[in-house]
N, C-alpha and C positions, 0 to 999 in steps of 0.2 A: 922649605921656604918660610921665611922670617918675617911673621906680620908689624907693623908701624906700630907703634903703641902709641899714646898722648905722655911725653914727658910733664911729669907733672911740678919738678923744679920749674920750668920755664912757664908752666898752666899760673902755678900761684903766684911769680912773678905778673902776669898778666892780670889779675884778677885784683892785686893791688894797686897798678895803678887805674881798673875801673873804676876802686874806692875813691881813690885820689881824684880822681875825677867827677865821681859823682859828688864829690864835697863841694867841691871847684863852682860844677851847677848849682847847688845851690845856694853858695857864699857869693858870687858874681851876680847874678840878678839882685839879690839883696842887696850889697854894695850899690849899684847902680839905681836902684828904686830909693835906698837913704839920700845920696846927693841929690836927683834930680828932684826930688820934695825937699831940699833944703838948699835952693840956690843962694839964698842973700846970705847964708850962713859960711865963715870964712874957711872953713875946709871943704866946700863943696869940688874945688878943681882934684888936689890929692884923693881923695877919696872916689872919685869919679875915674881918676888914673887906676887906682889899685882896681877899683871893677871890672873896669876892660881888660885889663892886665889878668884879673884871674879867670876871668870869658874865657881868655883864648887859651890858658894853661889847662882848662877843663877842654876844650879840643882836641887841644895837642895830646893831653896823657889819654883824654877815650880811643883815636888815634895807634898813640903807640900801645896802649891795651890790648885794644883787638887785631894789632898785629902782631905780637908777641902772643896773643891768645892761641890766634890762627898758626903764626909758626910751631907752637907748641904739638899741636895737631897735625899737620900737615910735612911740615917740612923732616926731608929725607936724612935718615941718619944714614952718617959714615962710620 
């Protein structure tokens, strides 16, 4: 009987985009802490756009991280 191992090609796939992710967290609040202390200043809308915009990309990739992390581990080989 043939135990599961943790593919670790798809483990380090995973684990980058945690990185990618955790940049994302901490580039997005900063984006959005710069514009909202400089509203009368003329790039406050764009810059407010790319914050939100990198919020949700650090969702998405922790997201599909820990589900490539998870499949890495879990999921059945053929």
């Amino acid at each position: 009987m043939e135990t599961d191992k943790t593919n670790k090609e798809i483990l380090v796939k995973g684990l980058k985009k945690m990185a990618i992710s955790l940049a994302c967290m901490l580039l997005g609040p900063t984006f959005l802490h710069i514009s909202l202390t400089n509203r009368e200043k003329p790039l406050f809308i764009p810059i407010l756009i790319i914050g939100i915009i990198i919020c949700f990309l650090a969702m998405y990739f922790a997201f599909k991280g820990l589900m490539t992390i998870m499949d890495s581990m879990f999921r059945k080989k053929k």
